[in-house]
MARMI-634627 format. One record per residue (C-alpha): residue number from 0; residue in one letter; x, y, z. Coordinates in Angstrom, 3 decimals. Layout:
SITE     i   aa         px         py         pz
SITE   NUM    a          X          Y          Z
...
END
This chain:
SITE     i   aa         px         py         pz
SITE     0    x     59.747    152.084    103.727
SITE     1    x     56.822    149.780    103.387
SITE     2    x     59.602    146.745    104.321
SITE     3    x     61.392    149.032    107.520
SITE     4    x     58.322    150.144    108.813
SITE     5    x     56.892    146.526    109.703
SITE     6    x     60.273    146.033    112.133
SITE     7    x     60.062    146.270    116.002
SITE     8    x     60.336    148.820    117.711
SITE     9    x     61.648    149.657    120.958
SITE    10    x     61.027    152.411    123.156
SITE    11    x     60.963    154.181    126.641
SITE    12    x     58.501    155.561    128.275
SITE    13    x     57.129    157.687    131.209
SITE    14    x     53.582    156.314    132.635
SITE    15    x     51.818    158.217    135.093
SITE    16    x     49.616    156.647    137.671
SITE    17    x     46.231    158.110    139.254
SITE    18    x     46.881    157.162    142.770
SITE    19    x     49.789    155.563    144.762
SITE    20    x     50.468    151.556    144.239
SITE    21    x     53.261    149.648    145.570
SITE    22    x     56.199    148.613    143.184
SITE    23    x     56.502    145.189    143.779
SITE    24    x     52.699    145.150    142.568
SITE    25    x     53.083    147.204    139.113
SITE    26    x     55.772    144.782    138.613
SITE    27    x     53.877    142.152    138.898
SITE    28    x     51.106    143.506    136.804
SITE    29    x     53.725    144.600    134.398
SITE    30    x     55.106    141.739    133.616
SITE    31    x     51.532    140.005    132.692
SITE    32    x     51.734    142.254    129.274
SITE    33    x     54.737    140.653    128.385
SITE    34    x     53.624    137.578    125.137
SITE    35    x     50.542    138.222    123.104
SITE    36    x     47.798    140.723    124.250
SITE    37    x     44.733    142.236    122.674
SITE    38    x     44.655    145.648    121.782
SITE    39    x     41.772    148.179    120.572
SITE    40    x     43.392    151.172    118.912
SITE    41    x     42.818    154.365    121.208
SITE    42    x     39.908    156.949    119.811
SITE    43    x     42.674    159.302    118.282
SITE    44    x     44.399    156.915    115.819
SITE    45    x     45.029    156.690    112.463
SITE    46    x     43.823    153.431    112.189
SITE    47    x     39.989    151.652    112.483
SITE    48    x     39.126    150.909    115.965
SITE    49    x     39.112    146.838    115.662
SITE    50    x     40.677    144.438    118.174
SITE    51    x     43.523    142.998    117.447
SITE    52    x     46.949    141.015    118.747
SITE    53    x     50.240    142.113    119.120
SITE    54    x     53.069    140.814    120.769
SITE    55    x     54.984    142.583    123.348
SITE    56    x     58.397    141.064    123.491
SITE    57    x     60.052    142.924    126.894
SITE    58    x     58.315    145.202    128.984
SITE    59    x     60.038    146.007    132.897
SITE    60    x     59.688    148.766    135.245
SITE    61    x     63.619    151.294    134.803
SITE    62    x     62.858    153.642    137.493
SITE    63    x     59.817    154.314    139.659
SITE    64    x     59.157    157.296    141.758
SITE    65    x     55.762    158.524    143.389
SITE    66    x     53.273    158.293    140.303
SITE    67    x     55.461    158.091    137.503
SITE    68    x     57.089    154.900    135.852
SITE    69    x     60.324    154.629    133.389
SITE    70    x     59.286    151.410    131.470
SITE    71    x     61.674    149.510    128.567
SITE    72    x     58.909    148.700    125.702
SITE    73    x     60.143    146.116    122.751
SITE    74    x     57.312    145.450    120.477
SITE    75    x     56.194    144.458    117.294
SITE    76    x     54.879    147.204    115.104
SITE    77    x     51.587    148.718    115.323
SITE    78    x     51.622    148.198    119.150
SITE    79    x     50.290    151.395    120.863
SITE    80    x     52.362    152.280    124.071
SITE    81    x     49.952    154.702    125.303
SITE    82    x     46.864    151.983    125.423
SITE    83    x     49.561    149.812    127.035
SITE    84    x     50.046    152.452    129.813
SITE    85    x     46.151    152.882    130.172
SITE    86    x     45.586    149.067    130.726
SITE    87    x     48.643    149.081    133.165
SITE    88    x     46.316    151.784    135.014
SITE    89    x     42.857    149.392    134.430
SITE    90    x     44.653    146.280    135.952
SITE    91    x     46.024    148.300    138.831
SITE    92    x     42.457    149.472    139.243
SITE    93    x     43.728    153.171    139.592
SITE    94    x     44.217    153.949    135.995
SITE    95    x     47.018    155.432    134.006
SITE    96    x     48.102    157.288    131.123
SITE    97    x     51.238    157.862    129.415
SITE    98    x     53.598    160.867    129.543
SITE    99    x     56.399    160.889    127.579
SITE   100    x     56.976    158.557    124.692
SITE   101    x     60.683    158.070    123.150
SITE   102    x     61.304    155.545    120.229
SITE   103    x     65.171    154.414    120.317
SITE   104    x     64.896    151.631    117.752
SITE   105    x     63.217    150.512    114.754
SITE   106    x     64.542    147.287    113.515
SITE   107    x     68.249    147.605    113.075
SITE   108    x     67.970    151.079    113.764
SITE   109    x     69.087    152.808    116.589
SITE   110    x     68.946    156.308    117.864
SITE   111    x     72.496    156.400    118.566
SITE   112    x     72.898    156.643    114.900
SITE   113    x     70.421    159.121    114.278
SITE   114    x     71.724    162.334    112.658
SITE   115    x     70.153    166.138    112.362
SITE   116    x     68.691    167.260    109.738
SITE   117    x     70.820    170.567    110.208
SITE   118    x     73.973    168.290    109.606
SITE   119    x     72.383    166.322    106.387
SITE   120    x     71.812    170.162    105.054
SITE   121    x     75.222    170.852    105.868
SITE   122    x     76.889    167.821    104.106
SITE   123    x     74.781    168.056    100.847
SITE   124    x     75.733    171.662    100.730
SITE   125    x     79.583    171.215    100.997
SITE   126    x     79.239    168.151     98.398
SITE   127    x     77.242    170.107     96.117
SITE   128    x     79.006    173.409     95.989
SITE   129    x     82.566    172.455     97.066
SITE   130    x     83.092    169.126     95.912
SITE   131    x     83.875    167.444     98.809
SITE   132    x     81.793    164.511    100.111
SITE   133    x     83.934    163.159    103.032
SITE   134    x     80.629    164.183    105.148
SITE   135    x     78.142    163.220    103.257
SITE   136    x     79.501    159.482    103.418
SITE   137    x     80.106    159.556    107.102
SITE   138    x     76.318    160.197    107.517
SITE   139    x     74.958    157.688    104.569
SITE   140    x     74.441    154.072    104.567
SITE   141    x     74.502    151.131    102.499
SITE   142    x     70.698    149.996    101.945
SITE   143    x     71.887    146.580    102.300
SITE   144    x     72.250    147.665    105.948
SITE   145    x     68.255    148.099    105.842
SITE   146    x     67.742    144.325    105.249
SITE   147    x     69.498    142.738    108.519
SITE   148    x     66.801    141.683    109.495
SITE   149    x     65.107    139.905    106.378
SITE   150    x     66.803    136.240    105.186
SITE   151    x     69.035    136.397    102.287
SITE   152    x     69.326    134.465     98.938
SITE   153    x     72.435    135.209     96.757
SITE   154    x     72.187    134.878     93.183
SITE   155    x     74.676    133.936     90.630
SITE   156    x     75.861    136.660     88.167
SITE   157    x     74.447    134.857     84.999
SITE   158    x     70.629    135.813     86.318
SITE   159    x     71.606    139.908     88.148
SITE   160    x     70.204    141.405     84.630
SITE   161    x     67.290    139.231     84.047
SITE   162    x     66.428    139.983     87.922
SITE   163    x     67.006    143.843     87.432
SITE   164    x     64.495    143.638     84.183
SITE   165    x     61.723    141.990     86.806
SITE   166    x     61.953    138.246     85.971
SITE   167    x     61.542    136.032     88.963
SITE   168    x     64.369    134.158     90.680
SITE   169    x     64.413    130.472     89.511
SITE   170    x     66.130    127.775     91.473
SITE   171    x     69.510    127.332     88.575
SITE   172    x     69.968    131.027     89.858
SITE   173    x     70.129    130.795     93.560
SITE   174    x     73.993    129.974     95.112
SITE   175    x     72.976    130.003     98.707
SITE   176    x     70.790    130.932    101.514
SITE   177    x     69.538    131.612    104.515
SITE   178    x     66.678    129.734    106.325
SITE   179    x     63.053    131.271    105.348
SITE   180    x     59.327    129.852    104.978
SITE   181    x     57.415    129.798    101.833
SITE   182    x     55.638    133.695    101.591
SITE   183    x     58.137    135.379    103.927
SITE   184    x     59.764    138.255    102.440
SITE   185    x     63.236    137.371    101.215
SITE   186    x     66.347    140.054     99.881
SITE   187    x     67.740    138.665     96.757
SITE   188    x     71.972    140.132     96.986
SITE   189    x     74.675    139.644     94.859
SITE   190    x     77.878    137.522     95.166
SITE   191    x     79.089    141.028     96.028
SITE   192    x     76.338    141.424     98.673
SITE   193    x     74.542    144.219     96.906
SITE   194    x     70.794    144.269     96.998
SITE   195    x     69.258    142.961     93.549
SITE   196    x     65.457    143.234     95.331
SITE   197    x     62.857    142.147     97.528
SITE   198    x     60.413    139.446     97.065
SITE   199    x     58.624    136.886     98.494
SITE   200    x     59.300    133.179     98.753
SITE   201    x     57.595    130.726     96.733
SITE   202    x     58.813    128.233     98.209
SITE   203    x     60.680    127.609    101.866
SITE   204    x     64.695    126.927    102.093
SITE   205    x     64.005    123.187    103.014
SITE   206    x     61.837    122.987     99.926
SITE   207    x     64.824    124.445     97.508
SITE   208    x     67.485    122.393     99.034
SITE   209    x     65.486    119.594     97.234
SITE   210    x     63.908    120.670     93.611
SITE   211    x     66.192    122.181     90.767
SITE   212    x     63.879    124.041     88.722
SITE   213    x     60.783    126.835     89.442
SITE   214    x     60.112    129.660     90.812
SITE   215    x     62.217    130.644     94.494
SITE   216    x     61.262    134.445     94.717
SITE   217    x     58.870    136.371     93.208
SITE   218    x     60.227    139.922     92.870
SITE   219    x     58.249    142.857     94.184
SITE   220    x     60.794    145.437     94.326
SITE   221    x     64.080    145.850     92.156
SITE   222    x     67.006    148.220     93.404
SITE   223    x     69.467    147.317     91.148
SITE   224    x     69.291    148.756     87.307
SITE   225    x     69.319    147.082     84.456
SITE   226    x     72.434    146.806     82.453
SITE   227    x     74.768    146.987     85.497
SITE   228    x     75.751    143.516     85.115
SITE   229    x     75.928    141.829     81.785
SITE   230    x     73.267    140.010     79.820
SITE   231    x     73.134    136.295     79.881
SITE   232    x     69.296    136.327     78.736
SITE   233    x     67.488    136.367     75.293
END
């Protein structure tokens, strides 16, 4: 969770105005939030009121009607909508708050794909007492699916054990990859594409496409167990 959580996030939203403005002027001032902007965390947070940046990468008016706005939000994460909606309302210089707040993605995520916890009950119960998990697997997901958005480095089969007993990933090991910077979090996968672990790079992809020894990846969380492929270590 500590890897999904960072993601971006997307969401709609209802903002409610304090007196009448014309549209083509919140759109204007809309669109200024759009790039980098400083935020203070509101007073009810969970988080220490400190100035800080975060990058708001679409923002646009859907629907508009007296007071109230229907606005398209894709940020990075720890972006808070409902300051967004009250700065709207400062730069208008009628103030604002927010209404309604809807997330519809996080990272690969969508709601479309979102399921009931009625139906997860369901689907464990029929597995459990009956047997049958034809349900169950049209609700879960491959993890792998959880690391779309992270670069890749496959492994050879020779270092899958080592990897699953914590060692780090050393450049004989690595097959191929994706482009990443040193200290960006990488997912170390299998020729099979399963998901060994996560760790970060030591190194950046142009920097391995020229050294043939050292550390590539130091591990900091291992999915797969060890023993599930053979040992080629002493």
């Amino acid at each position: 969770m500590r890897y999904l959580t960072g993601d971006e996030k997307e969401y709609i939203c209802v903002a409610q105005l304090h007196d009448d403005v014309r549209r083509e002027e919140i759109e204007e001032v809309v669109s200024k939030f759009k790039g980098r902007i400083y935020q203070r965390p509101p007073v009810r947070s969970s988080v220490k009121r400190r100035l800080r940046v975060r990058e708001v990468r679409e923002v646009r008016v859907l629907e508009f009607q007296g007071r109230l706005l229907l606005m398209r939000v894709v940020t990075e994460a720890g972006t808070y909508v409902r300051k967004l909606c009250h700065d709207i309302g400062v730069i208008l210089g009628v103030g604002a708050h927010m209404r309604e707040l809807r997330r519809v993605r996080s990272g690969v995520f969508r709601e479309e794909s979102a399921v009931t916890l009625q139906r997860i009950s369901e689907a464990v119960f029929i597995w459990r007492k009956c047997g049958d998990g034809t349900e169950l697997n049209k609700i879960l997901i491959p993890m792998e699916y959880g690391t779309c958005g992270i670069p890749k480095v496959i492994a050879s089969d020779y270092s899958i054990d080592a990897l699953a007993h914590g060692a780090p990933l050393m450049a004989p090991g690595v097959l191929r990859y994706q482009d990443f910077q040193k200290g960006q979090v990488v997912a170390v996968l299998t020729q099979k594409g399963e998901l060994v672990a996560l760790g970060k790079a030591q190194v950046s992809s142009e920097e391995l496409g020229r050294v043939d020894k050292g550390i590539v990846v130091a591990l900091e969380r291992v999915f797969i167990p060890p023993g599930y492929y053979p040992k080629y270590w002493k």
